[in-house]
C-alpha positions in Angstrom: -29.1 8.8 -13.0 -26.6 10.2 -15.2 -22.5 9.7 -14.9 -21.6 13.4 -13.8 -24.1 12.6 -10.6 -22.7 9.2 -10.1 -19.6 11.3 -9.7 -20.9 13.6 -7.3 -21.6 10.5 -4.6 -18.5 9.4 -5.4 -16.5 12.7 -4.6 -18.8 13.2 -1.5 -17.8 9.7 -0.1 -13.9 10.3 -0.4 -14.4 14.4 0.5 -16.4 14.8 3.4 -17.5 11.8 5.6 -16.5 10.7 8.2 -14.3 7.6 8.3 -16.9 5.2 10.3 -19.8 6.1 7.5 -16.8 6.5 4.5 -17.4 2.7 3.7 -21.2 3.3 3.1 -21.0 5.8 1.5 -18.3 4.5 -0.9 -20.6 1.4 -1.5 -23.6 3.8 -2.3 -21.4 5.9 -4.8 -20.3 2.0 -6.3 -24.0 1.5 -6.5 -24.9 4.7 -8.3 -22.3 4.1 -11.2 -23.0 0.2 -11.4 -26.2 1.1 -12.4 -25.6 3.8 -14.3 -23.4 1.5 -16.2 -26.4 -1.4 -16.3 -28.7 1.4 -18.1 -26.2 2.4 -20.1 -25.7 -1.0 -21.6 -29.3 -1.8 -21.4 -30.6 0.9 -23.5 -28.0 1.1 -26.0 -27.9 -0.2 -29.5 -25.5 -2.7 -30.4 -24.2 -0.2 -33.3 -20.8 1.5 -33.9 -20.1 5.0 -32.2 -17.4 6.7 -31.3 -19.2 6.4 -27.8 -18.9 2.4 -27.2 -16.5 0.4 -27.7 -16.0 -3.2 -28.1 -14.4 -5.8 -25.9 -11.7 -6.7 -28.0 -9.6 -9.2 -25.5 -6.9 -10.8 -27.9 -5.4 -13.6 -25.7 -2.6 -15.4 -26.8 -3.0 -17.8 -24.1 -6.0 -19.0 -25.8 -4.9 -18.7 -29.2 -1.1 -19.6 -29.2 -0.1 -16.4 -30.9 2.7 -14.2 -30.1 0.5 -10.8 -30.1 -2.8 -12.7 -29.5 -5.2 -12.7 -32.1 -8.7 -10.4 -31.9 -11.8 -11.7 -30.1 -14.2 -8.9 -30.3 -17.4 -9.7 -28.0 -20.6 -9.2 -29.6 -21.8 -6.7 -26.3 -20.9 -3.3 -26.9 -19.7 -1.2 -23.7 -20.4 2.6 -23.4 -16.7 3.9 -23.0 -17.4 6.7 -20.7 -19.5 4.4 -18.1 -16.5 1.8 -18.0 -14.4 4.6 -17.6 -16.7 5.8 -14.5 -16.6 2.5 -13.0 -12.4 1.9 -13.3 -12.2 5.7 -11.5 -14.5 4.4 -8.8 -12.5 0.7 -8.5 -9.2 3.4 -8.7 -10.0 4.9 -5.7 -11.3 2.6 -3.7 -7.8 0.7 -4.1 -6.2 3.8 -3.5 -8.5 4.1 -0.2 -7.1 0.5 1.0 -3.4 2.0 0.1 -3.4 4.5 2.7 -4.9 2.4 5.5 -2.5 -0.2 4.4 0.3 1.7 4.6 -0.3 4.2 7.6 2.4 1.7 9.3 4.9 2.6 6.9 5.5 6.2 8.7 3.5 5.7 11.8 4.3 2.3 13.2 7.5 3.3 14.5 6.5 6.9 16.4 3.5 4.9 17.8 5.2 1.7 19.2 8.2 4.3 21.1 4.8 6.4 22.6 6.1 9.7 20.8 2.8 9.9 19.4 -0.7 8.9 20.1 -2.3 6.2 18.0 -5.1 8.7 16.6 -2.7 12.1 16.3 -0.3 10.0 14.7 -2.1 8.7 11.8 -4.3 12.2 11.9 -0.6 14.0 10.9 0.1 11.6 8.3 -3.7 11.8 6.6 -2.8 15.4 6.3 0.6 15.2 4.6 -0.3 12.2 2.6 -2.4 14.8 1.2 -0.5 17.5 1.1 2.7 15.0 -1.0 0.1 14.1 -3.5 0.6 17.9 -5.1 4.2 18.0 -5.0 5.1 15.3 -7.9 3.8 13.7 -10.8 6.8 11.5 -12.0 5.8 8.0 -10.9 2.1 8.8 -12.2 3.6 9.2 -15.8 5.9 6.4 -15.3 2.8 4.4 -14.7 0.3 6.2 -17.2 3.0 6.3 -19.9 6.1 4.0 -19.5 4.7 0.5 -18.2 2.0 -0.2 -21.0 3.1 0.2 -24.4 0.9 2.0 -27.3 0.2 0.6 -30.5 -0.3 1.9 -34.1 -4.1 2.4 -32.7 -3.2 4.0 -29.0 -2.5 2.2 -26.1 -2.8 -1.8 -25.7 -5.2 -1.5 -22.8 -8.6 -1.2 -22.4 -10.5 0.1 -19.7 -12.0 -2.8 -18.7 -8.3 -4.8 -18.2 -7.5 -1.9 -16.1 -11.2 -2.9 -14.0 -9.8 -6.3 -13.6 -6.3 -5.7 -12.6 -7.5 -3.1 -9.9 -9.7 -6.3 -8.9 -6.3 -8.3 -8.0 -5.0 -5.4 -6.5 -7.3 -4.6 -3.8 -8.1 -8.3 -3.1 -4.3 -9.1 -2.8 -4.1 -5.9 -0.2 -7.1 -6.9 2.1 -6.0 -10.2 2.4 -2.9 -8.9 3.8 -4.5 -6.9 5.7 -6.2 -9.3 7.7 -2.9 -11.1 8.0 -1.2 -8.3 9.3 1.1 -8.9 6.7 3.1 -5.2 5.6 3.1 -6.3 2.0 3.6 -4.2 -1.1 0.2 -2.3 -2.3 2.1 -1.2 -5.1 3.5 -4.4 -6.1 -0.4 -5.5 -6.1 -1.1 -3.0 -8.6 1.2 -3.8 -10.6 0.9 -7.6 -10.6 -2.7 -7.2 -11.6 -2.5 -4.5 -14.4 0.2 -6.8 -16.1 -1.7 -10.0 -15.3 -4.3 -8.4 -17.1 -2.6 -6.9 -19.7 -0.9 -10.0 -20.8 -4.7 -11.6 -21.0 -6.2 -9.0 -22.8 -3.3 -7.9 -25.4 -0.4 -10.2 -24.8 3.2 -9.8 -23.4 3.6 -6.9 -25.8 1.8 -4.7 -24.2 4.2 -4.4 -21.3 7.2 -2.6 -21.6 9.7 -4.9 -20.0 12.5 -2.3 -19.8 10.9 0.0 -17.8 9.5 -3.1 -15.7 12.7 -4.1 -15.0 14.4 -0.3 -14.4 11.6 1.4 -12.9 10.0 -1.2 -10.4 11.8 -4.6 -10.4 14.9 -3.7 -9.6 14.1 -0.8 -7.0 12.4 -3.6 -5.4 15.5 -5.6 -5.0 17.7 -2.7 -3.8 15.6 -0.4 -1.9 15.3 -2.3 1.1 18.5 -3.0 1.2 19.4 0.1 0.3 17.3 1.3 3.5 18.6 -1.1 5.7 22.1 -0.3 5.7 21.7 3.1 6.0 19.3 2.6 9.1 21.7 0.6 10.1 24.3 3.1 10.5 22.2 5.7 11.5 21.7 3.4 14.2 24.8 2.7 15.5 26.2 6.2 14.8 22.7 7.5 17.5 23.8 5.1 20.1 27.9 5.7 19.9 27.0 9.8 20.3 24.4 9.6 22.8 24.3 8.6 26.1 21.2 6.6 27.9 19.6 9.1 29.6 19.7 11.3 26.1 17.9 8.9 23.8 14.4 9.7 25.1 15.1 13.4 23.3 14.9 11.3 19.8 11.0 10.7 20.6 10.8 14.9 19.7 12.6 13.9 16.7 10.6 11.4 15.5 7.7 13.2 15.1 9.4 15.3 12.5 10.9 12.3 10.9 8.0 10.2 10.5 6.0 13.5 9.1 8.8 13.3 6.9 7.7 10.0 5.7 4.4 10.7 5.0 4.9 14.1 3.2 7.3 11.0 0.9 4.9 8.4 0.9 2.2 11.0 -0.3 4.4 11.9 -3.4 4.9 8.4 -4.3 2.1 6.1 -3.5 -0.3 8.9 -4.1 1.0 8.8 -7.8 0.3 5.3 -8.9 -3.4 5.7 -8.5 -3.4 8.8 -10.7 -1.2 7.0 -13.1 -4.1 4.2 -13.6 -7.1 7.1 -13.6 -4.8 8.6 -16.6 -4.0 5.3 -18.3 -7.6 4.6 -18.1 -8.5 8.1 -19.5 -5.6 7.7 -22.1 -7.0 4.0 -22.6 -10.5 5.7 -23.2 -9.9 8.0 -25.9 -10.7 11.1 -23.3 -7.3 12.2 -22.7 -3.9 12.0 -25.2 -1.3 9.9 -24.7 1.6 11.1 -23.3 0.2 13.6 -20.8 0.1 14.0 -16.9 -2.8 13.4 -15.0 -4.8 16.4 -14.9 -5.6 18.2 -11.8 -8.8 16.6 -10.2 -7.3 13.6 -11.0 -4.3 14.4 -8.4 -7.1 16.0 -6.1 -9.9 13.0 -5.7 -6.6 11.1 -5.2 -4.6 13.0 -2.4 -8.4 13.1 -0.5 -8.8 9.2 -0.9 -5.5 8.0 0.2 -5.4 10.6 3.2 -9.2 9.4 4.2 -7.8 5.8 3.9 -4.7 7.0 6.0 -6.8 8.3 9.2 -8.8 5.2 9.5 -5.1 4.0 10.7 -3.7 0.2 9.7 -4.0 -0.8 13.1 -3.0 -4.3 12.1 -0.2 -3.8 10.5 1.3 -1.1 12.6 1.0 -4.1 15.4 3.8 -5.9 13.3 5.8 -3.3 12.2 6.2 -1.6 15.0 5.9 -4.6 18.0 6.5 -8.3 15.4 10.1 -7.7 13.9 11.8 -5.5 16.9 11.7 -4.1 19.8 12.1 -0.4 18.7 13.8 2.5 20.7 13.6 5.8 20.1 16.3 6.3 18.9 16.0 3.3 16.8 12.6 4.9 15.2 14.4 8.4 14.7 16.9 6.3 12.8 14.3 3.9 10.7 12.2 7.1 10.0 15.1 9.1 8.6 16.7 5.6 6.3 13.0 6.0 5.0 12.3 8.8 4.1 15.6 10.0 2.7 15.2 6.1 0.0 11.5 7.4 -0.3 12.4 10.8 -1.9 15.1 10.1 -3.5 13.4 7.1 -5.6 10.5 9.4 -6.4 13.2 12.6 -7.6 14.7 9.4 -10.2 10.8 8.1 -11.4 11.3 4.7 -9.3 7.7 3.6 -8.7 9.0 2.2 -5.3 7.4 0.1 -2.6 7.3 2.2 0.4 6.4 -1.1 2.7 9.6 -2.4 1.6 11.2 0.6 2.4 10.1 0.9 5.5 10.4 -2.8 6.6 13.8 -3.0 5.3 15.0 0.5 7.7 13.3 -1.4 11.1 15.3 -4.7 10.5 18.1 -2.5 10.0 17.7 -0.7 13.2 17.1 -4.1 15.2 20.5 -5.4 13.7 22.1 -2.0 14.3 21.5 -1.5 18.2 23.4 -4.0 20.4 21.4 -6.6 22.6 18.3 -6.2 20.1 16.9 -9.2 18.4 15.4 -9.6 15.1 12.3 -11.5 15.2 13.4 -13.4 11.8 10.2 -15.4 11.2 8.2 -12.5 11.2 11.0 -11.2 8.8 10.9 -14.2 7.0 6.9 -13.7 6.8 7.4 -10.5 5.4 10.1 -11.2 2.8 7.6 -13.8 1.2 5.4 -11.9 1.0 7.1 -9.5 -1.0 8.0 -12.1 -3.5 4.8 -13.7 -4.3 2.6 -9.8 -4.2 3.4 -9.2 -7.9 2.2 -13.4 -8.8 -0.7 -13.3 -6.7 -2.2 -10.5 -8.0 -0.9 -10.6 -11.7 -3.0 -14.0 -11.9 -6.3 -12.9 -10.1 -6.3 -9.7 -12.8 -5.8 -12.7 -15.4 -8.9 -14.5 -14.1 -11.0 -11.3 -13.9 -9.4 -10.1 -17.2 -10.8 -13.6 -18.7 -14.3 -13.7 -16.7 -14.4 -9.7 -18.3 -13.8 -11.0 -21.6 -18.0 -12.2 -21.8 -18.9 -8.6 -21.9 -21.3 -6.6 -19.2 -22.3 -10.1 -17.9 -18.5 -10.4 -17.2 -18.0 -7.5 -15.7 -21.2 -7.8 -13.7 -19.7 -11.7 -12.5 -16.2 -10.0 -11.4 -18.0 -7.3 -9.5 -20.3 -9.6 -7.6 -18.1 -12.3 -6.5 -15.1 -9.7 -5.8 -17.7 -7.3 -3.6 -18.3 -11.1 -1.5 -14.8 -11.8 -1.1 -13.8 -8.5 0.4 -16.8 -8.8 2.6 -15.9 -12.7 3.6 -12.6 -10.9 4.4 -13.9 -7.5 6.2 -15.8 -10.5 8.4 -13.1 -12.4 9.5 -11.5 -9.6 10.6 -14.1 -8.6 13.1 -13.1 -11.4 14.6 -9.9 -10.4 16.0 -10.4 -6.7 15.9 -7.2 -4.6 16.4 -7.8 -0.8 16.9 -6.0 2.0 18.3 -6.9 1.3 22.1 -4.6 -1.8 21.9 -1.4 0.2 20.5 -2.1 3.4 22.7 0.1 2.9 25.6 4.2 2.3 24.9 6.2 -0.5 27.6 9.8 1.5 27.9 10.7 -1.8 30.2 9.9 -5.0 27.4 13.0 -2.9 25.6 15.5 -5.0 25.5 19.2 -3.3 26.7 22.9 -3.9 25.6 24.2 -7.0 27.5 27.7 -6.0 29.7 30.2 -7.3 29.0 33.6 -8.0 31.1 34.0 -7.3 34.0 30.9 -5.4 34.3 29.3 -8.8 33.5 30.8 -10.5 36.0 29.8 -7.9 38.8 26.4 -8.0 37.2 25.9 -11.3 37.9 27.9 -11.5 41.4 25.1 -9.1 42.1 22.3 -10.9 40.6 23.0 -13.8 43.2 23.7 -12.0 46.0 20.4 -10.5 45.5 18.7 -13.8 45.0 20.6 -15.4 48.0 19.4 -12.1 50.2 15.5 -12.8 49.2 15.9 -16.3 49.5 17.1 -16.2 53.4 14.7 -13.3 54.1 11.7 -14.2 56.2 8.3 -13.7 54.4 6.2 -10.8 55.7 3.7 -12.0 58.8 5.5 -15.3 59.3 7.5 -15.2 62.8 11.1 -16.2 63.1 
């Protein structure tokens, strides 16, 4: 079973299947290249070739040295098999990013009843894919910008990339099941430079464009989105009256399209920016370059298949746990979104769309008068956030340092990483959430501006009146 076929199951499982048999399929196509990979290391000779490399994981956490000092592993890795299995990993992650973040343009339309559950996430599946082709910025700001090169080529190997993907996708099903609209591309980037510092020491990251291109867009963005959703807010309610507003539910669906044609040209990106730091990392593609073009292609099909299977958890929160949302409200938190969205990805910001997109619906719930702000939930969130980059920087350091033993490694990482997202995929059958449960819109749990004044006052004279007049009434079938 050679690689090119192992790349043929895996193309078929992201291209054409359905998404109720996409997970076999995806764990048949894992299959085919895990042991493609076992051969390959079987059967090979533990000589130099430009064909293997070595596990050289220099850890300065183990040896107290500034750039970390060698380690090179006795078990020679064919390079082009590794590669094959990070690609695979790549896109499964890039799978969970879509259905992890189908709320981010969806949960707003869906919770007002201007779309269906199904069409909804069927729209943004399409222009996920169709953003993926518009921009490659954020993929070279990944591929070339995070990770610095050395006198030798880039201070990553494939195999740290393996293990930070690992953190990744773990950190984004367990949020999952929580319901929790975290940061997927916060997770990948926790675990790359988890990894990275394991396996070639804080050199390796280039802290400039950390701080520039992710840390501080994480910071500002939401807040960024939240004022100006805001004021979209408020300026929707003072220019419309009540019986207008249910004309924004037309306009959402063009807003929150809006969004996922964004979220397409950003999140899209990050996955081809590890493919082409692994390729780079590999020796199979120089340094410096974009991603080539089936690398954007296998990537727009597996974040629009992981966008149709819908988020259903997460859109619960979004759109139901930190607000009630109005239509105009959504029209509002769309448009904050998507307008911070392409704007960051114009500039090179690799930016958290979650954040974005949390950040616009707390703005909206501040911005319409009588709403509430469900600040637990908020608070939840906002944790969240904080601790995504931690979490998954130190399970990429674990699986960077299991990873360091070679194949065995590798082969120990894969195993108990394939139980735990089981264990997780499990629980979560236990409390199922699906598109039946979000499919029908209450207009009357909305809540409305309070009066005030004298309208207050007549409000509640005729509250009581009404209360008295039921109270003295005689019941139906009793006689007087």
């Amino acid at each position: 079973m050679g690689f090119k076929h192992s790349i043929y199951w895996l193309s078929k499982a992201t291209a054409f299947s359905a998404p109720q048999n996409a997970g076999r399929l995806w764990i048949k196509s894992l299959y085919r290249l895990s042991r493609t990979a076992y051969r390959g290391a079987r059967h090979s000779a533990p000589v130099e070739s430009t064909r293997r490399i070595h596990m050289g994981i220099r850890s300065p956490l183990r040896f107290g040295l500034p750039g970390g000092s060698p380690t090179v592993c006795s078990t020679a890795v064919n390079i082009e098999l590794m590669v094959a299995l990070v690609i695979a990993l790549a896109l499964f992650f890039d799978f969970t990013n879509g259905f992890h973040d189908t709320a981010n343009a969806m949960a707003t339309p869906i919770a007002t009843g201007a779309l269906r559950p199904r069409v909804a996430v069927g729209i943004a599946a399409v222009l996920n894919l169709v953003g993926a082709f518009l921009s490659t910025t954020v993929a070279n700001t990944i591929s070339g910008g995070l990770i610095n090169e050395g006198p030798s080529g880039v201070l990553i190997t494939p195999t740290l990339i393996f293990a930070g993907l690992l953190g990744a996708i773990l950190w984004n099903l367990v949020t999952w099941v929580l319901g929790l609209p975290s940061s997927s591309s916060h997770a990948l980037f926790g675990g790359l430079i988890g990894a990275a510092i394991v396996g070639a020491g804080f050199a390796s990251l280039n802290l400039t464009v950390l701080l520039s291109k992710i840390v501080l867009p994480a910071v500002l963005a939401p807040i960024v989105a939240g004022l100006v959703s805001f004021l979209a807010t408020r300026i929707a309610y003072a220019t419309t009256k009540k019986r207008q507003r249910d004309g924004f539910r037309v306009g959402q669906i063009f807003t929150s399209s809006l969004v996922s044609l964004a979220h397409g040209t950003n999140d899209a990106q990050k996955t081809m920016g590890v493919i082409t730091l692994t390729l780079i990392a590999g020796g199979l593609q120089p340094a410096n370059s974009s991603p080539q073009f089936w690398v954007i292609l296998v990537c727009a099909l597996a974040i629009a298949m992981g966008t149709y299977t819908g988020g259903w958890r997460i859109i619960k929160t979004l759109g139901h746990g930190i607000t009630d949302i109005e239509p105009a409200q959504g029209f509002a938190a769309e448009a904050a979104t998507a307008a911070t969205i392409l704007a960051s990805t114009h500039l090179g910001f690799a930016l958290s769309t979650t954040q974005v997109a949390s950040g616009s619906v707390i703005g909206t719930g501040i911005g319409r008068k009588g709403a509430s702000v469900r600040w637990r939930t908020a608070g939840r969130i906002a944790l969240g956030w904080v601790i995504t980059i931690p979490a998954a920087a130190a399970v990429g350091a674990l699986a960077a340092l299991v990873a360091h033993f070679g194949w065995w490694g590798i082969l120990f990482d894969a195993v108990v990483a394939t139980l735990i997202f089981v264990a997780i995929f499990l629980i979560s059958r236990r409390s199922r959430v699906t598109a039946h449960d979000l499919a029908h819109a209450n207009p009357a749990h909305f809540v409305r501006p309070k009066p005030r004044g004298n309208k207050a006052k007549l409000a509640a004279a005729a509250a009581t009146a009404a209360a008295a007049a039921t109270r003295a009434a005689p019941a139906k079938g009793v006689e007087p």
